[in-house]
C-alpha positions in Angstrom: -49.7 -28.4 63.5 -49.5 -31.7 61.5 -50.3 -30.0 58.3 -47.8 -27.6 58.8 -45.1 -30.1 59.4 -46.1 -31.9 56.5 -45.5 -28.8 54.4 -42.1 -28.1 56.2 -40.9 -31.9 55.0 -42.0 -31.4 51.5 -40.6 -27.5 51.0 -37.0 -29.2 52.7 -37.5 -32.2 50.1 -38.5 -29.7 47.0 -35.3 -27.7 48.3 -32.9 -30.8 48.7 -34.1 -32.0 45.1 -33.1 -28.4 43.5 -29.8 -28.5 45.0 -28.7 -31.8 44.0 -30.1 -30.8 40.5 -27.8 -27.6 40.3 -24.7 -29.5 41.9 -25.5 -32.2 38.9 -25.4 -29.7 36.4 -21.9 -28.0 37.9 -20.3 -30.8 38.0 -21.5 -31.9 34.5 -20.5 -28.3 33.4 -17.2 -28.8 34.7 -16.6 -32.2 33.5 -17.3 -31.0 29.8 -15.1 -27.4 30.6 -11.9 -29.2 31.1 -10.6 -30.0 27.7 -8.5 -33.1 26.9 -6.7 -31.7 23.9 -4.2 -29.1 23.6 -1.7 -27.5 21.2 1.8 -27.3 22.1 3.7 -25.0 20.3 7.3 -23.4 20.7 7.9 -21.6 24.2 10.9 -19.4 22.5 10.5 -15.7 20.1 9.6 -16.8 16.8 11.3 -15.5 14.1 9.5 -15.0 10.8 11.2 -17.4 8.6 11.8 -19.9 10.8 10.4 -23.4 11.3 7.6 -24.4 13.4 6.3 -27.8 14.7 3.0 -28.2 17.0 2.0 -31.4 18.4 -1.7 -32.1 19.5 -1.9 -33.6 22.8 -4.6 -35.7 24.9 -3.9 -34.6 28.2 -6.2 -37.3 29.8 -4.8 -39.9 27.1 -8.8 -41.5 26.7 -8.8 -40.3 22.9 -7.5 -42.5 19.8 -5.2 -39.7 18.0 -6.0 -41.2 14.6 -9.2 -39.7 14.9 -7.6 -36.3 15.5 -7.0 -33.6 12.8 -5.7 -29.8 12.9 -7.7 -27.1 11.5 -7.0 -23.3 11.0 -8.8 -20.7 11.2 -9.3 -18.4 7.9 -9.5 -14.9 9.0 -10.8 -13.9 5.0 -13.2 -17.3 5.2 -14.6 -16.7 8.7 -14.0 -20.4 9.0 -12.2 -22.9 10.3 -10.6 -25.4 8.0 -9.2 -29.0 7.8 -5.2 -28.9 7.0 -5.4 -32.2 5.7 -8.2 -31.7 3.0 -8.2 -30.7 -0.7 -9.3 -27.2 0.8 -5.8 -27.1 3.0 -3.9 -27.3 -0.7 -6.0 -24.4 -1.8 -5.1 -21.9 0.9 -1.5 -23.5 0.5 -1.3 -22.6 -2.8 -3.5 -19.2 -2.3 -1.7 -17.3 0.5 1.9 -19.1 0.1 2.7 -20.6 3.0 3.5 -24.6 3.3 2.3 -27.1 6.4 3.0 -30.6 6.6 0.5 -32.7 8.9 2.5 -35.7 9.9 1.4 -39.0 12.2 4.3 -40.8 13.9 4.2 -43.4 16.9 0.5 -41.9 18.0 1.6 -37.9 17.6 0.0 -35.9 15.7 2.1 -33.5 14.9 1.9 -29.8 12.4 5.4 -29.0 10.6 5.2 -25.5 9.2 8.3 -24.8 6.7 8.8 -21.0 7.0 6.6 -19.4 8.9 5.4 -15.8 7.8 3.6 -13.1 9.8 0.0 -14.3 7.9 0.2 -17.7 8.9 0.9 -17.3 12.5 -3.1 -19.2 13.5 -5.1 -19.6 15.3 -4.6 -23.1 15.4 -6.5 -26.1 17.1 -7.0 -29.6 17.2 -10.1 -31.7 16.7 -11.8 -35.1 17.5 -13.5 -36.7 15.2 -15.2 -38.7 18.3 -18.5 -37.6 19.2 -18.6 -39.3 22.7 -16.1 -37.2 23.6 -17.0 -34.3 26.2 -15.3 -31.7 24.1 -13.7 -32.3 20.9 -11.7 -29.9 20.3 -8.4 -27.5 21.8 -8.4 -24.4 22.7 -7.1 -22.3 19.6 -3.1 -21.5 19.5 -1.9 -18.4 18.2 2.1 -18.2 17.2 3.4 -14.9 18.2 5.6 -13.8 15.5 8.3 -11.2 15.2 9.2 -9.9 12.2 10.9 -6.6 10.6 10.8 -5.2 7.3 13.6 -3.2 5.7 14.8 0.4 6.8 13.5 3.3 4.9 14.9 6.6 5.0 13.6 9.8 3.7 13.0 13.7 4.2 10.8 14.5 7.5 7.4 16.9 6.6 6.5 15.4 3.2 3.5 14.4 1.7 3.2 10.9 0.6 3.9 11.0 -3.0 7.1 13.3 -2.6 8.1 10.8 0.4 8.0 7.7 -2.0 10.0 9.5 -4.6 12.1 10.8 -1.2 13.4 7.5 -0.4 17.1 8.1 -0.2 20.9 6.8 -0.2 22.5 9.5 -1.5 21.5 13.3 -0.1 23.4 16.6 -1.8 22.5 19.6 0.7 24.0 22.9 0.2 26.1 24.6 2.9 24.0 26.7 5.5 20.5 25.0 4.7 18.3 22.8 7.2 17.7 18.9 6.6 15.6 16.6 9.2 16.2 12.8 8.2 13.3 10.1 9.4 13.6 6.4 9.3 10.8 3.8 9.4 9.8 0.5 9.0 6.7 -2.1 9.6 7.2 -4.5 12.5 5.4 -7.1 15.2 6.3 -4.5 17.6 7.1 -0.9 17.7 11.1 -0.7 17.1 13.3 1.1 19.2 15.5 3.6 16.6 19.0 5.2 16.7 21.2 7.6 15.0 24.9 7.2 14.9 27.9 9.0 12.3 30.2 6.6 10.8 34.0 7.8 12.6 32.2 9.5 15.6 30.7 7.9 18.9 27.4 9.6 19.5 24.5 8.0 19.4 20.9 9.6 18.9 17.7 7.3 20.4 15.5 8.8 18.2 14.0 7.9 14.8 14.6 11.3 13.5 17.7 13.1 12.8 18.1 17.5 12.3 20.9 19.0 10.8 20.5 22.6 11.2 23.1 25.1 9.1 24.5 22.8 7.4 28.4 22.9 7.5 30.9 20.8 5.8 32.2 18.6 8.3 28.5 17.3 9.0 28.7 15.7 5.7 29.9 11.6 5.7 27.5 8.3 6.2 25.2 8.1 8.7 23.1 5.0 10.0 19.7 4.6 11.1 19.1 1.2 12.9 16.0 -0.2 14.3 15.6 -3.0 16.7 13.0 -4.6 18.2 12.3 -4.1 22.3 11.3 -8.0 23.3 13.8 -9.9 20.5 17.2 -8.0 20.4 18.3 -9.9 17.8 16.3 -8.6 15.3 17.6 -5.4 13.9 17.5 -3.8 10.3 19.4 -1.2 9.4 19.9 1.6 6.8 22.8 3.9 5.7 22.8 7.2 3.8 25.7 9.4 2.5 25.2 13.4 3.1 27.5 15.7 0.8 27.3 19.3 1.6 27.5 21.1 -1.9 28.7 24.9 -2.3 26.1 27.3 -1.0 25.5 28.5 -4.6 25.3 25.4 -5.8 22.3 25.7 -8.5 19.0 24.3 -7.2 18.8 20.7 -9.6 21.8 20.2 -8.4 20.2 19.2 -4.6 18.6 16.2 -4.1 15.3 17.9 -3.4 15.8 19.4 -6.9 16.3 16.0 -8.4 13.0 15.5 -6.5 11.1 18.1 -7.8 12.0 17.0 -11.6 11.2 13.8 -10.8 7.6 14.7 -9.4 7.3 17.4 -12.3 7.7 14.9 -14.8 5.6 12.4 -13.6 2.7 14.9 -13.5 3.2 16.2 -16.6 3.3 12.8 -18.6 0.2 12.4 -16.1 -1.4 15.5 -17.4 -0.8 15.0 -21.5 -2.2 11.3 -21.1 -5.4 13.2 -20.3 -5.2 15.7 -22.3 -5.1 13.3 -25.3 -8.1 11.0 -24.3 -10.1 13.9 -23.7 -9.2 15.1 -27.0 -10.0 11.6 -28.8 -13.2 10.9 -26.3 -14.3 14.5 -27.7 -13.5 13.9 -31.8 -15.3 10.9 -32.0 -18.9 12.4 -30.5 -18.6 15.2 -32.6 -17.9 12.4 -35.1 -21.1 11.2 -34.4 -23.3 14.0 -33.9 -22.2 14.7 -37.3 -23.8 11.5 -39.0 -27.2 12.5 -37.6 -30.0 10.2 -36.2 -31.1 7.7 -38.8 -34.7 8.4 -40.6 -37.0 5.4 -41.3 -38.9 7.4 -43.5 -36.3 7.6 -45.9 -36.3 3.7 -46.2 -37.6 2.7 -49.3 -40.6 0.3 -48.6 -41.3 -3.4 -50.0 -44.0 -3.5 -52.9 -46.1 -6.5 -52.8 -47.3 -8.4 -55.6 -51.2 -7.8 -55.3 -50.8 -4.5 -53.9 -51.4 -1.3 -56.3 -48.1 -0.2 -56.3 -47.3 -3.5 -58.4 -49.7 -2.3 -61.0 -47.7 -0.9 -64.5 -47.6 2.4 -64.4 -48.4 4.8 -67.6 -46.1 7.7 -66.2 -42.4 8.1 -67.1 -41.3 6.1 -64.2 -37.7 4.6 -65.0 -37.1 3.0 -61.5 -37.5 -0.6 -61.3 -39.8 -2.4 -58.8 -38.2 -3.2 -55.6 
């Protein structure tokens, strides 16, 4: 009985030990979880274009901040990067975009002068001081909102007729069909709407069919995008529509102006390569024409004490070589 009390004691002691072991190690893995820096950043939408300060903060206020720095986070480099460096000026310079690291009174704060959609972060800050339990911020990413310009062009067409398709003015002949789409490139998928210049209706819908064609659907119409979270941001784009005779020759319609257009591309396409074929082929004939070279048609050195030097008694007028 003694000796299995004794064993008792020592398995409660082992188990004692292991738990104030793991309860060390929590509380040592909490200590170092909770971060002391931080990134502020704005708490308003951001427009592209607009200014942007971040300030790096020590929460627990144990740190000296002039041992802090910012860094970015390259997305080409898979890196992060001091912004107060030589390498900072690089990327400045590289991917056009301007940040201004500035100390004042203890703050360390990051002044970015224009903000465009690729410099949006991830930001963080960073101690230089190795004591510290962690030394850096969790990373800060700026959302930014941002909107290209409207683009409007024929519905149904492939890409190289669409870029050519890009209009302002359109000339449809009476009875015929015409669907109209919009787009742009934005943060966020933009809400889009149709609307007449001189009439009320509005059409949610970045599309806009125009079947039989009559004359009093010609005038200026207006496609408009605008963003769902910032309604402030809104581009917009405005076409004409003039409804020709309906036998009005072909060229006269803008997809006729189109087709001409496409046409003559192609065919100054099609004679540039029909000329350097023709010169890539004229200069091998040029040289399969010349023929290889033959060595044995090389006249060969005579040397002095070979017999070749020797005078010869035959009618040989060529001189020695």
């Amino acid at each position: 009985m003694v000796r299995s009390f004794s064993e008792t004691q020592k398995s409660r002691s082992f188990k004692m030990k292991g738990y104030i072991f793991i309860t060390v190690l929590a509380f040592n893995f909490l200590q170092r979880s909770s971060a002391s820096l931080e990134v502020n950043g704005p708490t308003e939408p951001i427009l592209e274009g607009q200014d942007v300060t971040l300030e790096c903060v020590d929460t627990e206020s144990q740190l000296n901040m002039s041992t802090v720095h910012f860094e970015r986070f390259s997305k080409y480099m898979k890196r992060w990067y001091r912004l107060e460096s030589d390498q900072a000026y690089f990327y400045r310079r590289c991917f056009l975009y301007d940040v201004d690291v500035r100390r004042e009174e203890g703050r360390l704060l990051l002044f970015i002068a224009s903000i465009q959609s690729w410099s949006e972060g991830p930001y963080r800050c960073v101690t230089e001081d190795s004591s510290a339990a962690d030394n850096s911020s969790q990373p800060l990413t700026i959302p930014i909102h941002y909107m290209r310009e409207v683009a409007v062009h024929r519905a149904g067409l492939g890409y190289l007729t669409r870029y050519f398709n890009s209009v302002q003015d359109l000339k449809i002949r009476l009875g015929d069909d015409v669907e109209l789409e919009c787009s742009t490139s934005a943060s966020e998928a933009p809400e889009y709407f149709w609307a007449k210049e001189g009439e009320d209706w509005l059409l949610p819908s970045n599309k806009l069919k125009l079947k039989k064609v009559r004359e009093q659907d010609g005038g200026r119409f207006t496609c408009s995008a605008q963003s769902p979270t910032v309604r402030s941001l809104m581009k917009k784009r405005t076409i004409s529509i003039t409804v020709l005779p309906e036998d009005a020759a072909w060229y006269e319609t803008t997809t006729g102006h189109i087709f001409l257009m496409v046409s003559g591309a192609v065919l100054v396409l099609l004679v540039v390569v029909i000329s350097m074929t023709t010169y890539l082929c004229r200069r091998a004939r040029q040289r399969k024409s010349k023929g290889p070279i033959d060595d044995r048609s090389q006249k060969k050195p005579i040397y002095r004490a070979s017999v070749e030097s020797l005078p010869s008694t035959a009618s040989d007028k060529q001189p020695l070589v």
